[in-house]
C-alpha positions in Angstrom: -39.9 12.5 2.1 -39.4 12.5 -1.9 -38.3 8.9 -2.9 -34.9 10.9 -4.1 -34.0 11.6 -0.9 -34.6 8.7 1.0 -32.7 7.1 -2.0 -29.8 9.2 -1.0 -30.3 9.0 2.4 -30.0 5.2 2.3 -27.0 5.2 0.1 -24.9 7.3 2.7 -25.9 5.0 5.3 -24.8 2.1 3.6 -21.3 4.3 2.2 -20.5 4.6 5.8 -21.5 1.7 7.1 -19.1 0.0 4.7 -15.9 2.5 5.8 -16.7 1.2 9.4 -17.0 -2.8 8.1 -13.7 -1.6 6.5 -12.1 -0.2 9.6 -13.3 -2.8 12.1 -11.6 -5.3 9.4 -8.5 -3.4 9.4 -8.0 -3.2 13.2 -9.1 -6.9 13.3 -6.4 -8.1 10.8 -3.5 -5.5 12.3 -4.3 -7.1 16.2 -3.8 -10.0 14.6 -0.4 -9.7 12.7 0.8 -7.9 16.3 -0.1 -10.8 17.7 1.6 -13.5 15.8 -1.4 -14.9 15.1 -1.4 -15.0 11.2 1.7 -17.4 10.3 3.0 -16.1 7.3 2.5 -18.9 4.5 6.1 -18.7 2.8 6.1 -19.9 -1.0 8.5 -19.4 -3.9 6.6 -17.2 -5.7 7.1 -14.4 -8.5 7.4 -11.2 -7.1 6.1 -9.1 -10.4 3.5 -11.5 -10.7 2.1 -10.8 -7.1 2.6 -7.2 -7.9 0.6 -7.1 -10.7 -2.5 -9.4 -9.4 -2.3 -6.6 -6.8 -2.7 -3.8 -9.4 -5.4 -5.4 -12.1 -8.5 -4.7 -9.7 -7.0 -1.2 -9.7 -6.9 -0.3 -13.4 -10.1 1.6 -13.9 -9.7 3.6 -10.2 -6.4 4.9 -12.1 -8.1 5.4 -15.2 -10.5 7.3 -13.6 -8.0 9.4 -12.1 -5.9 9.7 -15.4 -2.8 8.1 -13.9 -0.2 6.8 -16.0 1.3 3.2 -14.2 4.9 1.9 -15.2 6.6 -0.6 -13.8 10.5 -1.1 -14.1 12.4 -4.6 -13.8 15.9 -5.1 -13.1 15.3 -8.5 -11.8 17.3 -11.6 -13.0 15.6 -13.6 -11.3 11.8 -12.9 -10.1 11.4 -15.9 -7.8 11.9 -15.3 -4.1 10.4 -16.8 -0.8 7.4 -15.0 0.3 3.8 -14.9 1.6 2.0 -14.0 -1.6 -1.3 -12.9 -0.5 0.4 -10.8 2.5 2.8 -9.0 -0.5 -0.2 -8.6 -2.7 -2.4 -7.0 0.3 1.0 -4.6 0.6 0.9 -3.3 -2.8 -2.7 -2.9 -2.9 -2.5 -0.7 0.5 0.4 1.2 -1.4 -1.6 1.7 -5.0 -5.0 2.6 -2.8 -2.7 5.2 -1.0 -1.1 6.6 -4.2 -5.2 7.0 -6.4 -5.8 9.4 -2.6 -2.5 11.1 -2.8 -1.0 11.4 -6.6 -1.7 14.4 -8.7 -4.6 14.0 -11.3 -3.1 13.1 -14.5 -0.2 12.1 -12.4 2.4 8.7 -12.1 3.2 6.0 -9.9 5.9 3.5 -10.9 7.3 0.5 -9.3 11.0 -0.7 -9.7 11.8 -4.2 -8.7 16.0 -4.3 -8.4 18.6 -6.2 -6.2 20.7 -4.3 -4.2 23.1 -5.4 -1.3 21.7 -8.9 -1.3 18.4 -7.8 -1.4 14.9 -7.1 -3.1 14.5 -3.7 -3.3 11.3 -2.4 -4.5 10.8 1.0 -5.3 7.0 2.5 -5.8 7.0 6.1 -6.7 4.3 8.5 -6.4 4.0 11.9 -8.0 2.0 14.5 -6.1 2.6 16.6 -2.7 5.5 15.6 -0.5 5.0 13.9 3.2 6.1 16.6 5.7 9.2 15.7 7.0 8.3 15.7 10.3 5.6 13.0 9.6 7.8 10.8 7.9 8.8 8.5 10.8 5.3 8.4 12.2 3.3 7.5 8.9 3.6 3.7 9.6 2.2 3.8 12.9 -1.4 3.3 13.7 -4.1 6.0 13.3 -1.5 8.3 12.5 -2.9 11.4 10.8 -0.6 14.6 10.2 -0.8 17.5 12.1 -0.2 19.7 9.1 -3.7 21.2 8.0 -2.4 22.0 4.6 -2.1 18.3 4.0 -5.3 16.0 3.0 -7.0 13.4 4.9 -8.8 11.4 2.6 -11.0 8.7 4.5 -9.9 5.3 5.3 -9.4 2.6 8.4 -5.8 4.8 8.8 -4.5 1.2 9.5 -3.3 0.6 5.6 0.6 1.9 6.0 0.9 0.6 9.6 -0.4 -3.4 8.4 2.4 -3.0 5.6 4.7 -2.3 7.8 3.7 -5.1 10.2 3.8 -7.7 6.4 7.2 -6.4 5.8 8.8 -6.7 9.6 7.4 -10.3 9.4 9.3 -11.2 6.3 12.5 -9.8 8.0 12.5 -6.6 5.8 12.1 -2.9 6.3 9.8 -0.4 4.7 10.5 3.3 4.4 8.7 6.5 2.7 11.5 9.1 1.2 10.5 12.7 -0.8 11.7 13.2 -3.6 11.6 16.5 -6.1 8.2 16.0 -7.2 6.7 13.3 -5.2 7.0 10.1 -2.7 8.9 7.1 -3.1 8.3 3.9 -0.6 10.8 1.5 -0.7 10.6 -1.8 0.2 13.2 -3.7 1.2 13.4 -7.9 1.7 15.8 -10.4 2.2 16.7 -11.8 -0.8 16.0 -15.7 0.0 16.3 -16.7 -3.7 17.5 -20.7 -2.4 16.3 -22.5 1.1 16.8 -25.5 2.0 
């Protein structure tokens, strides 16, 4: 066998053997979360500042991809009570999502607002809508749509379904909307600015 092709050969083995290290991780860490097992580790913490260690590992994937990021602060006050690593594993599931889904050349922007006595965060992704009848389904495990016009990048299938699991264990809720030329999850917490 040419040394080319075993080259090859070997790199596809090791490709796939690190989607299945990434899946077996995934359903590791989600059985986990179900089972109360992970405490979250609550600290008062910057919520843009957890966003955006999220997103700086990121930065070249959108380059590649020519996608434009902006972000959009409303926030008078960016401290609240949280579990910073669990948050930043939530926006990195989120951004991963958006580089398979987003158009090329396309945008994703995050809006960090208070509304109703909570933190509302709003990440918006341009590109092809969720089909309705997905949309309450999308955050449970495995779940891929039945509509064969829609694409199924790979992945663990796990990343949606562990945010919503992060979010539920904070108290909050987490939801994906269409909108005219895209997706928008929004991300709501409880907005635990004092404790005592």
């Amino acid at each position: 066998m040419p040394l080319e092709i075993k080259k090859d050969f070997l790199g596809n083995i090791i490709s796939e053997s690190d989607g299945l290290a990434e899946i077996i991780n995934d359903i590791l860490y989600l059985d986990k979360l179900e089972a109360g097992t992970t405490p979250l580790n609550i600290e008062h913490k910057n919520i843009t500042e957890a966003y955006n260690k999220a997103l700086k590992p990121l930065h070249q994937l959108f380059d590649q991809k020519n996608l434009h990021h902006s972000e959009v602060n409303l926030l008078k006050n960016e401290f609240f009570y949280f579990d910073e690593m669990k948050m930043i594993q939530l926006f990195q599931n989120i951004l991963e999502n958006s580089l398979k889904f987003a158009n090329e050349q396309g945008m994703v922007q995050t809006k960090f607002q208070e509304k109703e006595g909570m933190l509302k965060i709003s990440m918006f992704i341009t590109g092809k809508k969720i089909p309705e009848e997905d949309l309450e389904f999308i955050f449970e495990k495995f779940y891929q749509s039945k509509n064969q016009n829609i694409r199924k990048p790979l992945g663990s299938g796990l990343g949606l379904a562990i945010c919503k699991k992060i979010i539920t264990a904070h108290g909050g809720t987490i939801a994906a909307k269409n909108k005219e030329i895209g997706v928008t999850f929004e991300i709501f917490l409880p907005n635990q600015t004092d404790r005592t």
